[in-house]
N, C-alpha and C positions, 0 to 999 in steps of 0.2 A: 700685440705682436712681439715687443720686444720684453716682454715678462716674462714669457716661456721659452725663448729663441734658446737662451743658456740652461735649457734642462740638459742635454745630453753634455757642455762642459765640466755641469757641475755631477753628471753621473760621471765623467773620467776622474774626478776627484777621487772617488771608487781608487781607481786602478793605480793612479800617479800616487798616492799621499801613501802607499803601506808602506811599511816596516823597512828603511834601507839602509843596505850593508854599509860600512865604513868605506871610506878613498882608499884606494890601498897609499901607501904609504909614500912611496917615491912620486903621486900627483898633486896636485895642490886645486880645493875645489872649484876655484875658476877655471883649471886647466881640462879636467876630464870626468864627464857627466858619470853616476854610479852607475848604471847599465852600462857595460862592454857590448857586444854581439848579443841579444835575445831578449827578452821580456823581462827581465831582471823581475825585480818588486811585482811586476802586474801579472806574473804566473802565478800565484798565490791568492787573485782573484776568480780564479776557475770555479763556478761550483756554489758561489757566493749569492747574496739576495742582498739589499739595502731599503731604506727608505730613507729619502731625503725632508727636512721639515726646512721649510723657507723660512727667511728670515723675518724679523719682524715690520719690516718695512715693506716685502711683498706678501706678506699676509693681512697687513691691511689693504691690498689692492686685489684679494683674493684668490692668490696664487696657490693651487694645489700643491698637496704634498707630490714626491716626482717617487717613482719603484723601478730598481732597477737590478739587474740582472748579470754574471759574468757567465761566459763558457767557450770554450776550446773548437773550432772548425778547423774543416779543411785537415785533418789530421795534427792538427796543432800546431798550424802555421799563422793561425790567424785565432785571435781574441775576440770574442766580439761581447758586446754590452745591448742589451734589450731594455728599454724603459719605455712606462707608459704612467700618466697623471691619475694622481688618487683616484677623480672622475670619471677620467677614460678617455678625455678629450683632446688627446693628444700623446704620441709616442715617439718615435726614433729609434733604428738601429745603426749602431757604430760599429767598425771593422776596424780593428788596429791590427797591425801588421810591421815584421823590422825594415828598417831603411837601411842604407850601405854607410850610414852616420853612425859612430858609436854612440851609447846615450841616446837618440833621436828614434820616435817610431812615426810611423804614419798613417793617417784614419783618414776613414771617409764617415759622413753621417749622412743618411737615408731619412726624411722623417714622415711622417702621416699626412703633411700638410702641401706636401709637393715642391717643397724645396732640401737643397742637402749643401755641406759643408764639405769641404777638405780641407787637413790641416798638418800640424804634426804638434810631438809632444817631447817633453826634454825631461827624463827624470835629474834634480838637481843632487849634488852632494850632502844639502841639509836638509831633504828631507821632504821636500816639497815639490811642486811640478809647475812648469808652466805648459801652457799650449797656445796658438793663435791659428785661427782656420779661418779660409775663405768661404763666403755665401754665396751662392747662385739660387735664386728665383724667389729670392724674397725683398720685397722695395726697402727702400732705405736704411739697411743694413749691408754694410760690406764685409765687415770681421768681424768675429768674435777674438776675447781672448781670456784665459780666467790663470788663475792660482789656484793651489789648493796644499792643503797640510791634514796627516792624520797626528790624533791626540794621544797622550798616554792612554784615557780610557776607551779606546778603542774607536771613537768613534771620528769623521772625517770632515772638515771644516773647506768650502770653496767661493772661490767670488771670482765673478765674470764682469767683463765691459764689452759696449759695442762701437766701431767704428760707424757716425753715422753717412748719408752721403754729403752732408754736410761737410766733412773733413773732421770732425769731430769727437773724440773717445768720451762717450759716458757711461757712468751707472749699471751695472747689469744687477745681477743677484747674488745673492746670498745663500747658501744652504748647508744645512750638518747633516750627514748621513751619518745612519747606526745601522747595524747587521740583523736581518728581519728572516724569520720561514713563513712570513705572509704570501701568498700567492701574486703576483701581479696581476695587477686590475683589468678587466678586460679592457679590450682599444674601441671604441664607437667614433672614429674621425668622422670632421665633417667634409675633409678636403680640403678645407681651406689655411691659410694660414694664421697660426695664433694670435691672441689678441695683446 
């Protein structure tokens, strides 16, 4: 369950890691996130396709690769991201959306298995993202929270943790996503939640 929980963080790697503008010059990067008002960097994922390859650590625990998706709703008030696992055994759709926070946006994630997350997201100054969302309907997970960074050669680097209900932060995953015109796989959920 908690192998697959971080596909859709590590699909926002997608959106948070692209290409971002300089500080303007009179803020200093602790003081004021690159996104002012609107979608900064993550407009530029509209349109997009990825594949993400797990890292070497959940591929020996046979973690699919993850496919994912951006594009424009609602008249382009809302972003959203579609992925579903190499297999098919597993999907998620995210809704990011601006908050009244500069730099700050806010998602929700829907997934296949009957449980969903909300959270929000911080584009940083250097270049990188964080996020941390709440879980509802899945046991022993209460947060997720990941990182992520895109590379000079294009392609997009992320790692997640979970809070367990232990009180705990461990481990999540790993993944690099590259830019794919692969179709995405179809979805065959079982309903339940991942393993």
């Amino acid at each position: 369950m908690v192998r697959r929980l971080s596909i859709w963080a590590v699909g926002l790697v997608i959106a948070a890691c692209a290409q971002a503008p300089a500080v303007p010059p009179q803020a200093s990067a602790q003081e004021t996130p690159i996104a002012e008002y609107g979608f900064g960097v993550l407009a530029d994922l509209a349109g997009t396709r990825w594949r993400g390859e797990p890292g070497e650590a959940d591929k020996e625990h046979g973690q699919p690769a993850d496919y994912s998706e951006w594009d424009w709703d609602l008249g382009g008030s809302v972003l959203v991201n579609r992925h579903v696992l190499e297999d098919g055994s597993y999907g998620g759709v995210t809704y990011v959306q601006l908050s009244r926070k500069p730099g700050v946006l806010d998602y929700v994630y829907i997934t296949s298995a009957n449980f969903r997350t909300s959270g929000t997201m911080t584009l940083n100054a250097d270049g990188s993202w964080t996020a941390e969302e709440d879980v509802k309907g899945l046991p022993h997970i209460l947060k997720v929270r990941s990182t992520g960074r895109r590379h000079a050669d294009g392609t997009m680097s992320g790692v997640s943790e979970f809070l367990g209900d232990d009180g705990e932060w461990t481990p999540g995953h790993s993944f690099t996503y590259s830019q794919t015109t692969a179709p995405l796989p179809d979805l065959v959920p079982s309903g339940s939640p991942p393993e």
